[in-house]
LUMVEXMI-653737 format. One record per residue (C-alpha): residue number from 1; residue in one letter; z, y, x. Coordinates in steps of 0.001 Angstrom, whole numbers. Layout:
! residues N
<pt><num>NUM</num><residuo>A</residuo><c3>Z</c3><c2>Y</c2><c1>X</c1></pt>
...
END
This chain:
! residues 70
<pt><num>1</num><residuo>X</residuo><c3>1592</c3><c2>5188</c2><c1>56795</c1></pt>
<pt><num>2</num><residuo>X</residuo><c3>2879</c3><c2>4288</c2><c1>53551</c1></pt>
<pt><num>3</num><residuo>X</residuo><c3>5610</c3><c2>6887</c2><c1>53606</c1></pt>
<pt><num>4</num><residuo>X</residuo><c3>3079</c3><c2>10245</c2><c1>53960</c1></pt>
<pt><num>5</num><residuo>X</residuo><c3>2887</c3><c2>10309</c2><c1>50495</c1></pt>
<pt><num>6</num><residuo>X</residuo><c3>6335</c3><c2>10575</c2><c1>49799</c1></pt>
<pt><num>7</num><residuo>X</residuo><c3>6832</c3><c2>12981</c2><c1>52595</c1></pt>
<pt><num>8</num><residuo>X</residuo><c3>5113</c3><c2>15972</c2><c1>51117</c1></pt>
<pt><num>9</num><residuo>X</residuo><c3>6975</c3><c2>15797</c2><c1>47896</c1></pt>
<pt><num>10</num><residuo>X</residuo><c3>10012</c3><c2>17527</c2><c1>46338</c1></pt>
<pt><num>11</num><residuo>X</residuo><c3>13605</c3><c2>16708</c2><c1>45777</c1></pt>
<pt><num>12</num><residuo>X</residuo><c3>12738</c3><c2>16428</c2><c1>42206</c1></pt>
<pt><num>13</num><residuo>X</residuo><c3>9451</c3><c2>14478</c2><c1>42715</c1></pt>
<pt><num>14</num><residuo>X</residuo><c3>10797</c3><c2>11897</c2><c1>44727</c1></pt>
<pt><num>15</num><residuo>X</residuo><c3>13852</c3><c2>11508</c2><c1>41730</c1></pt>
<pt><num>16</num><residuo>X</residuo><c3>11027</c3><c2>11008</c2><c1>39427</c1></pt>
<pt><num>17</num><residuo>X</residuo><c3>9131</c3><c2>8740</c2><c1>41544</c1></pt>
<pt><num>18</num><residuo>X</residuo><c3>12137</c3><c2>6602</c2><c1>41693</c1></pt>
<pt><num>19</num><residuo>X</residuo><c3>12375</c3><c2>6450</c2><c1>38121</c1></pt>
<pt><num>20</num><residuo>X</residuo><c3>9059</c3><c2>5322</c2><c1>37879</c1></pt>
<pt><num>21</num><residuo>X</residuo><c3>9301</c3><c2>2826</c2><c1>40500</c1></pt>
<pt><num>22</num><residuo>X</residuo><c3>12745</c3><c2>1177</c2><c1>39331</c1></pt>
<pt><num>23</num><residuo>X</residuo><c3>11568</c3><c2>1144</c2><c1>35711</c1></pt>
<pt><num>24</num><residuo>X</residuo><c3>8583</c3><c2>-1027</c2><c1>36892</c1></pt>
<pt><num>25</num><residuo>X</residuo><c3>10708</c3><c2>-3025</c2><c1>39231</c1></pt>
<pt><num>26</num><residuo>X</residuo><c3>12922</c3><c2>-3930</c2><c1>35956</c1></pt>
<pt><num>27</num><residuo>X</residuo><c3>9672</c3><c2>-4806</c2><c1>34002</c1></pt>
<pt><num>28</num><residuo>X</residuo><c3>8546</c3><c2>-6745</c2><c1>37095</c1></pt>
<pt><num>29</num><residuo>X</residuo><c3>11869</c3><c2>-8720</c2><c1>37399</c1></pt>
<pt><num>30</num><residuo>X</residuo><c3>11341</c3><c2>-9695</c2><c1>33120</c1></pt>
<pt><num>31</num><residuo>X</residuo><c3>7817</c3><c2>-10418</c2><c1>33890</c1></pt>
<pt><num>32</num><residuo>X</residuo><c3>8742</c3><c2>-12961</c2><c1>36659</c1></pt>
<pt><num>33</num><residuo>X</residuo><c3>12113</c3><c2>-14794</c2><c1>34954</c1></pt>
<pt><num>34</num><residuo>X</residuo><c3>9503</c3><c2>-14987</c2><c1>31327</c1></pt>
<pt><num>35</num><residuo>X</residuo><c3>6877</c3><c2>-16685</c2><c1>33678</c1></pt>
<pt><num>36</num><residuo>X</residuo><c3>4321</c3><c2>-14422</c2><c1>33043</c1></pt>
<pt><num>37</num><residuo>X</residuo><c3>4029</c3><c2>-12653</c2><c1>36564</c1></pt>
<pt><num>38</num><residuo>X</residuo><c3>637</c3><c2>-12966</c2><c1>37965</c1></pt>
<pt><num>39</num><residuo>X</residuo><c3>1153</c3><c2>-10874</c2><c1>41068</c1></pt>
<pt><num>40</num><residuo>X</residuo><c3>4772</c3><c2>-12045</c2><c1>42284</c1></pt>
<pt><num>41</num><residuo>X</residuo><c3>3566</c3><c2>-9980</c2><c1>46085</c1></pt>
<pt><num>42</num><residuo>X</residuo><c3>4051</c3><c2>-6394</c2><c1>43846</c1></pt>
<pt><num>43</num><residuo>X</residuo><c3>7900</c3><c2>-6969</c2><c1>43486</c1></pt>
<pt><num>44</num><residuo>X</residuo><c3>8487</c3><c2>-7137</c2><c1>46900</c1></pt>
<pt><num>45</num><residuo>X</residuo><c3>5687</c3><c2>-3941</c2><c1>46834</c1></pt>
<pt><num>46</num><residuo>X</residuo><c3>7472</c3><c2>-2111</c2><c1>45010</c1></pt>
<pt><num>47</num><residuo>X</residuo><c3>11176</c3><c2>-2421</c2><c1>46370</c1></pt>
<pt><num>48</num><residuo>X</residuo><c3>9985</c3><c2>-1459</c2><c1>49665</c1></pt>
<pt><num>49</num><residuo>X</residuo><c3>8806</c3><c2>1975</c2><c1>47729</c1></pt>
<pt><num>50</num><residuo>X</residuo><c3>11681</c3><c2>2506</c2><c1>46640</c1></pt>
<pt><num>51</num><residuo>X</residuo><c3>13021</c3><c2>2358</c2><c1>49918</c1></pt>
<pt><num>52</num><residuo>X</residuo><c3>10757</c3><c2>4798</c2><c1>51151</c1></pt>
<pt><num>53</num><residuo>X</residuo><c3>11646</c3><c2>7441</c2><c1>48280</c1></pt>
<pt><num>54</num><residuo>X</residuo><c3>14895</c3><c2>7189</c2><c1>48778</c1></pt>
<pt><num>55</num><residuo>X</residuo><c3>14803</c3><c2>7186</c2><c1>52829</c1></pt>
<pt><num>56</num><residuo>X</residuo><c3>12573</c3><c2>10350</c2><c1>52333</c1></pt>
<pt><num>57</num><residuo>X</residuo><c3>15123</c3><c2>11597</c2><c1>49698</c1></pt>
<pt><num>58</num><residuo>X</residuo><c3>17825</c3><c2>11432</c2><c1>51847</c1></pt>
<pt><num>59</num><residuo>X</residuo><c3>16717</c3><c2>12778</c2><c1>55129</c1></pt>
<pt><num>60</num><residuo>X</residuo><c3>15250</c3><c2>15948</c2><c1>53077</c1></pt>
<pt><num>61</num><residuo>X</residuo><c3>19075</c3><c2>16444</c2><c1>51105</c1></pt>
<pt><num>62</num><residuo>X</residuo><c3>20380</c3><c2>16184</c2><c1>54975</c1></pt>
<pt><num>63</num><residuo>X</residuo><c3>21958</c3><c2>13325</c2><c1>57330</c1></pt>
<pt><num>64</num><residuo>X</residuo><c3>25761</c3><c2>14757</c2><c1>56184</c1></pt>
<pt><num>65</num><residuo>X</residuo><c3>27614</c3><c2>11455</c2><c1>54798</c1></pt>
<pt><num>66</num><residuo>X</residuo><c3>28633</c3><c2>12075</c2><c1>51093</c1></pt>
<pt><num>67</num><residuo>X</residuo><c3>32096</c3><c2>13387</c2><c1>50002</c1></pt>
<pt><num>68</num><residuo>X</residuo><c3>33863</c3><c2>9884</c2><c1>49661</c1></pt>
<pt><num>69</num><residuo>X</residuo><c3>34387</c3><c2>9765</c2><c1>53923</c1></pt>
<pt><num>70</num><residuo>X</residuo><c3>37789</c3><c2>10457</c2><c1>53214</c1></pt>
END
């Protein structure tokens, strides 16, 4: 599965992974609206990554819904 990697990482891994993925995902999105993207299949790649990191991110800070329930 795609999201083992992600599972053995830290809190602090997976924030830095997310970086990394959304900075690329911005570079992707310039590539593709310039007309030089050769591989349009890695945008869609990478969003689903980020997904994962932050699905994996969020199950490892806990299910509890954030402070603006009220």
């Amino acid at each position: 599965m795609a999201t083992e990697k992600f599972k053995g990482m830290t809190l602090d891994q997976l924030d830095e992974e997310l970086v990394k993925l959304k900075k690329e995902q911005f570079n992707l999105r310039f590539q593709a609206a310039s007309g030089q993207l050769e591989n349009t299949a890695r945008i869609r790649v990478v969003r689903r990554e980020i997904a994962r990191v932050k699905t994996v991110a969020r199950a490892l800070r806990g299910n509890a819904p954030a402070a603006a329930s009220k």
